[in-house]
FIKOL-963347 format. One record per atom (N, C-alpha, C): x, y, z; residue in three letters. Coordinates in steps of 0.02 Angstrom, whole numbers, plus 50000, padded with zeros to 5 digits. Each point is the difference from the previous one (the first is absolute). Layout:
residues N
XYZALA
...
END
This chain:
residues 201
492714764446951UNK
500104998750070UNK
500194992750010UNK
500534995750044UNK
500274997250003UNK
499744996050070UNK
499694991849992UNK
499784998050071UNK
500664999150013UNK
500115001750054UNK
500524994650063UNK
500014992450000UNK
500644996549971UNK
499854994750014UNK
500604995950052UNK
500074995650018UNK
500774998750056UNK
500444998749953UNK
499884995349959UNK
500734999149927UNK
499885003249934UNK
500214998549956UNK
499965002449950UNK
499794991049943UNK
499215001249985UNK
499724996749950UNK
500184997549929UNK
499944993450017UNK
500034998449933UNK
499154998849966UNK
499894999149935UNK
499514999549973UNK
499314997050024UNK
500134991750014UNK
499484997150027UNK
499815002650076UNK
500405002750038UNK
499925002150060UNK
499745008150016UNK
499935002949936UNK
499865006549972UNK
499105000649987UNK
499874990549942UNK
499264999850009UNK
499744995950035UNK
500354998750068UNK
499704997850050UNK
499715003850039UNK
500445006050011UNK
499865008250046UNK
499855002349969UNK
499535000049948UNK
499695006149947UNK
499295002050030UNK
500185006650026UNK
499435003350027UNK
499204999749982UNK
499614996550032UNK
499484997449997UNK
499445008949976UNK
499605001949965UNK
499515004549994UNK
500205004449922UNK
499695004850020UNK
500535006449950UNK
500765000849988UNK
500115000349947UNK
500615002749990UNK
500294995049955UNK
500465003149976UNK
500634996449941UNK
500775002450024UNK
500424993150018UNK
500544998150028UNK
500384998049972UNK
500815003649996UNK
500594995049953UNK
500514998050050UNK
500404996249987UNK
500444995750040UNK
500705005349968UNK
500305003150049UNK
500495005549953UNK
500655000750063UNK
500604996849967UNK
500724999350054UNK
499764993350063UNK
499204996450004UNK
500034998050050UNK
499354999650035UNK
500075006149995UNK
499555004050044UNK
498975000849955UNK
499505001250045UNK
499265000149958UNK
499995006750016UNK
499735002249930UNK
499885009049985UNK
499564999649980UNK
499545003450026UNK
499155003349955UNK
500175004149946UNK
499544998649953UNK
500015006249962UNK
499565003049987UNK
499975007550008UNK
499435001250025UNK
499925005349900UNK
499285000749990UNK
499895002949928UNK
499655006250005UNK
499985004249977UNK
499385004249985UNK
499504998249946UNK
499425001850010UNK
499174999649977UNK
500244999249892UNK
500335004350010UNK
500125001349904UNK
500534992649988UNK
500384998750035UNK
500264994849990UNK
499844994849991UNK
499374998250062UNK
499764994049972UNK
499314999849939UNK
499785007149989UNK
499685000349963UNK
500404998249926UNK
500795001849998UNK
500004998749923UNK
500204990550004UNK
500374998750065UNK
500174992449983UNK
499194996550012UNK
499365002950001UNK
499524994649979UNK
499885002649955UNK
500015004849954UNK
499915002149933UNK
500244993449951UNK
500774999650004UNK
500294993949966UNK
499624991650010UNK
500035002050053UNK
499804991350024UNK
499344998149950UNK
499665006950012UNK
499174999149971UNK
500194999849915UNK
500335003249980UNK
500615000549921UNK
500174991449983UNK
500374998050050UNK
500264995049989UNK
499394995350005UNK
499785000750024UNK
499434995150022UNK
499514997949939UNK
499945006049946UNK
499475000749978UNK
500484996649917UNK
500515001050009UNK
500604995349949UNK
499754993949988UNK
500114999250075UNK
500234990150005UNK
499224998449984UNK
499445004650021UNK
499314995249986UNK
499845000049918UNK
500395009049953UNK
499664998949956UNK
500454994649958UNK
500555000850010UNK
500434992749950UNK
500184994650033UNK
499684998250041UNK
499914994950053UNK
500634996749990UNK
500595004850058UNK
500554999650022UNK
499954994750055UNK
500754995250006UNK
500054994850034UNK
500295007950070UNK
499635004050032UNK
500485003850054UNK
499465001550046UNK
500435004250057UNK
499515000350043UNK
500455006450037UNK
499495005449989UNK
500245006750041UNK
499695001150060UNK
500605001650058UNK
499665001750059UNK
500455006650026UNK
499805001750052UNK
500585005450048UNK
499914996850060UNK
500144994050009UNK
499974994750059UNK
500634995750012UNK
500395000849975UNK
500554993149977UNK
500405004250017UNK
500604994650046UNK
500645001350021UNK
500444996449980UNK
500665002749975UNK
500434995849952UNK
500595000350042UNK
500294994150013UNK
500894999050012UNK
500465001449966UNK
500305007850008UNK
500525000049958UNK
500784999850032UNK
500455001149966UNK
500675000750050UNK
500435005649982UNK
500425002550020UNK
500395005549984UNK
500454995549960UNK
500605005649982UNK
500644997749968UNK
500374996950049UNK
500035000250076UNK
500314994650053UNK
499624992450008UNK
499455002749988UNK
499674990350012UNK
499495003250065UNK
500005004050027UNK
499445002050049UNK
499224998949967UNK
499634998850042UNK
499414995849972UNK
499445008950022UNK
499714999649967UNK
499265008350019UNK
499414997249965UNK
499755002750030UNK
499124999249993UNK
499715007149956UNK
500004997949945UNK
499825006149957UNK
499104998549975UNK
499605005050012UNK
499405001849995UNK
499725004649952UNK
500124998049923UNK
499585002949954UNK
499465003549995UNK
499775008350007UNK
499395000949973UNK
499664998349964UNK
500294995149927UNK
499664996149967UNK
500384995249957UNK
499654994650036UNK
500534993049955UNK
499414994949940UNK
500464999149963UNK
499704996449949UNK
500234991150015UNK
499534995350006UNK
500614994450007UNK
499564995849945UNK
500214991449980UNK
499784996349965UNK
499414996950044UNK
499225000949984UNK
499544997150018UNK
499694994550047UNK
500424996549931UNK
500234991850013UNK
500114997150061UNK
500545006049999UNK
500544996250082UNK
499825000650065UNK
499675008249965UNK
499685002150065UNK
499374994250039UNK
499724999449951UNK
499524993950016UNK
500154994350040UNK
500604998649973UNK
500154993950008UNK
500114995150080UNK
499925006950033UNK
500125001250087UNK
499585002750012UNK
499365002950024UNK
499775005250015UNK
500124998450075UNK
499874995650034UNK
500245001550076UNK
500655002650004UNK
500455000149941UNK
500685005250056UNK
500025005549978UNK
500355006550056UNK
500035005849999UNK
500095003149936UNK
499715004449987UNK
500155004949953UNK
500625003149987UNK
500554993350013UNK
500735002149988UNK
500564996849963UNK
500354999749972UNK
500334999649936UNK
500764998950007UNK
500414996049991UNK
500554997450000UNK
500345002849919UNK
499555001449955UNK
500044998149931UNK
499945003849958UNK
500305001649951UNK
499785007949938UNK
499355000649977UNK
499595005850014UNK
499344999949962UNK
500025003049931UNK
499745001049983UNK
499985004049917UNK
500075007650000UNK
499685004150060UNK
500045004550012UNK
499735004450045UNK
500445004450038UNK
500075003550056UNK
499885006149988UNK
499415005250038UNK
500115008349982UNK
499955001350070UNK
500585004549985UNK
500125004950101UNK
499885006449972UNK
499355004250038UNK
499945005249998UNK
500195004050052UNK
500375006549982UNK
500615004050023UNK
499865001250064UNK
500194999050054UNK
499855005450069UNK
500585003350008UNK
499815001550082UNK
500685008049999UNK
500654996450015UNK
500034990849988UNK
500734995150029UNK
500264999149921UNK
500035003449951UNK
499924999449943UNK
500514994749963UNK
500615001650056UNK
500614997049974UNK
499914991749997UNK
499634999850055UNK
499584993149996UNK
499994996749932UNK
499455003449988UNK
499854997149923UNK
500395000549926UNK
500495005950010UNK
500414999549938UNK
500594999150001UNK
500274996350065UNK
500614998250012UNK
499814994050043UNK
500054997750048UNK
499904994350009UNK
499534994050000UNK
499295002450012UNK
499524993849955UNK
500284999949915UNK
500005006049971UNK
500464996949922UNK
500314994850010UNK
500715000450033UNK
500534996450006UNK
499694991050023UNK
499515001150043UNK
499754992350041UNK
499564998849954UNK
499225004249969UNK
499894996849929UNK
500244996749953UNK
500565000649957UNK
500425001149971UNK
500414992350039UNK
500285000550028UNK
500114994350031UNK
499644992550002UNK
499335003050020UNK
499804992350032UNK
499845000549891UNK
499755004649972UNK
499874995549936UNK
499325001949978UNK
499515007750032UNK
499654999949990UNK
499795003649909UNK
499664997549968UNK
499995002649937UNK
500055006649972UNK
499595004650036UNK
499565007650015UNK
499945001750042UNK
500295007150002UNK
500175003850065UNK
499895006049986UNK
499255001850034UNK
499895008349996UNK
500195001950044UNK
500175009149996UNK
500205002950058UNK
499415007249963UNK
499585000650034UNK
499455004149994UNK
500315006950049UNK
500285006949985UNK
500095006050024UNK
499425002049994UNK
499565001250022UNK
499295006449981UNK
500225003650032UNK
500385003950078UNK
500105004849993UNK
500815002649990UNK
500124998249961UNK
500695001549971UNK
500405001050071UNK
500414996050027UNK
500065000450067UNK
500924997249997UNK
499834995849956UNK
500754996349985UNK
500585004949993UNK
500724998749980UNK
500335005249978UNK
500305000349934UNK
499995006449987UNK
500005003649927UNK
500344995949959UNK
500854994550035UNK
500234995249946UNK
499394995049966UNK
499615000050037UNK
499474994249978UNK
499585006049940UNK
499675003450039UNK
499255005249968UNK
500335004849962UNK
500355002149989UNK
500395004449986UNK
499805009750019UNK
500165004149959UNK
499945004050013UNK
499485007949963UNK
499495000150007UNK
499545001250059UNK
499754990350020UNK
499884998850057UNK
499764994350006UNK
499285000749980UNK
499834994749981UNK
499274997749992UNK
499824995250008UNK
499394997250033UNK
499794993249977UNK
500144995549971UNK
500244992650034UNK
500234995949932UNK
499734993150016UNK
499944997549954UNK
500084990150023UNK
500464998049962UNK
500594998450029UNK
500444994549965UNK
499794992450013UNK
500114998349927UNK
499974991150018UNK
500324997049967UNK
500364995250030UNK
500794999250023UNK
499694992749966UNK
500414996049938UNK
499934994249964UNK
500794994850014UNK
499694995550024UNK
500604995650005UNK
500284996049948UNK
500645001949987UNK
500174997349913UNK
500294992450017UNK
500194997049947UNK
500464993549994UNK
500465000250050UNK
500425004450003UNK
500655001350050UNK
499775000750067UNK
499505000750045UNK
499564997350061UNK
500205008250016UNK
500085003349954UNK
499855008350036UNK
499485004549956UNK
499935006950049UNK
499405002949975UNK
500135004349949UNK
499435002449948UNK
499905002449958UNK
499655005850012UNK
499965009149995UNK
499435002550023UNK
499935004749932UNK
499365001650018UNK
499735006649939UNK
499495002550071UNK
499935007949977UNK
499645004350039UNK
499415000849960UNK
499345000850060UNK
499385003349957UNK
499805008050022UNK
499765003349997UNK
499755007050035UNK
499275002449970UNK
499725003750028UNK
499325003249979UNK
499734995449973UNK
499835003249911UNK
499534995349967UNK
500144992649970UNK
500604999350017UNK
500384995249938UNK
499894991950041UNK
499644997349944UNK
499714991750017UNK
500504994850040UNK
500115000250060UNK
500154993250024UNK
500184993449980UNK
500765001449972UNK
500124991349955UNK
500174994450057UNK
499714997050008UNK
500064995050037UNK
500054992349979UNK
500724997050001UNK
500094990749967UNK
499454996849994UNK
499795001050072UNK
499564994050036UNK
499324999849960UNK
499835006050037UNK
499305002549943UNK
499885006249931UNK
500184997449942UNK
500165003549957UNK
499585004449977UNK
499254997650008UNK
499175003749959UNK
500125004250059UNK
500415002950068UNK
499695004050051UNK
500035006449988UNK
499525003350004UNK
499775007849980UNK
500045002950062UNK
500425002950040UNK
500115004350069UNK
500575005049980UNK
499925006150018UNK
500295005050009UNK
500215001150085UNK
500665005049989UNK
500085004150066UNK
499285004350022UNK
499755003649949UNK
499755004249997UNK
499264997850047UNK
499934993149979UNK
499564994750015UNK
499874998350080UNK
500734999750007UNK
499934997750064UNK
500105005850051UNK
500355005849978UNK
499865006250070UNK
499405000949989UNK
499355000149965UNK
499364999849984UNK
499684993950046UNK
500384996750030UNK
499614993650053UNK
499715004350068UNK
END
């Protein structure tokens, strides 16, 4: 759902009007859109977070996972959007290094997971493309309910997590996971998560 606004937003003027209470908001053509989740959804993106979380404490990773952080990315024209990660990984450090400013990001984090809703194209066509762009390292695109289309999932669809590795050449790399098969992930290599794992959240 799309607030009304009189012009069309750029970034800083996007988290100036960022709806005060509930809810998670992206800056998209301009314009502020809720996005609204179902119950299983956010159950599997705090599944990870609590995953990731439990990474960085046991090999006491310089990172810091939240589903709080809003990142500036831009299209292929130079248009500026407010993209809102179900779960971002960023460097610790930096995060620290400000804590009075917003939970928002000019800058590539290490890694981004968007779990699927019914805007799907969203996530495997254009956050790719603006990931991918601004430079972010890792880029999941979490399907749990196989929702995407068949060029992606193929055919019968099933469940997947792709995660999308950014090579030398500043583009992405992907391999698919499904059911039982272990979660390879750059960032965090010891991580033991399944698909299977997370429709189980």
């Amino acid at each position: 759902m799309a607030i009304a606004t009189p012009t069309k937003l750029d970034f800083d003027q996007f988290l100036d009007q960022y709806p005060d209470g509930q809810g998670k908001y992206e800056l998209i053509n301009g314009e502020i859109v809720e996005m609204r989740a179902i119950r299983w959804h956010d159950d599997i993106a705090d599944l990870i977070i609590r995953k990731f979380d439990r990474e960085i404490e046991r090999l006491n990773l310089d990172y810091r996972a939240t589903g709080g952080l809003v990142l500036e990315t831009r299209t292929a024209d130079g248009q500026q959007q407010g993209r809102h990660p179900d779960v971002s990984v960023g460097n610790r450090t930096m995060w620290q290094s400000n804590r009075l400013a917003y939970a928002a990001l000019d800058q590539p984090i290490q890694l981004a997971v968007e779990v699927v809703s019914t805007n799907w194209e969203d996530d495997y066509i254009d956050k790719l493309d603006e990931y991918q762009r601004l430079g972010i390292a890792e880029y999941w695109i979490v399907d749990y309910l196989a929702i995407g289309s068949r060029n992606y999932l193929g055919n019968p669809k099933v469940p997947t997590v792709f995660v999308y590795k950014l090579n030398q050449q500043g583009s992405y790399e992907s391999a698919a996971f499904q059911a039982g098969q272990p979660i390879v992930s750059p960032t965090f290599a010891e991580l033991t998560l399944t698909m299977n794992q997370l429709l189980a959240a």
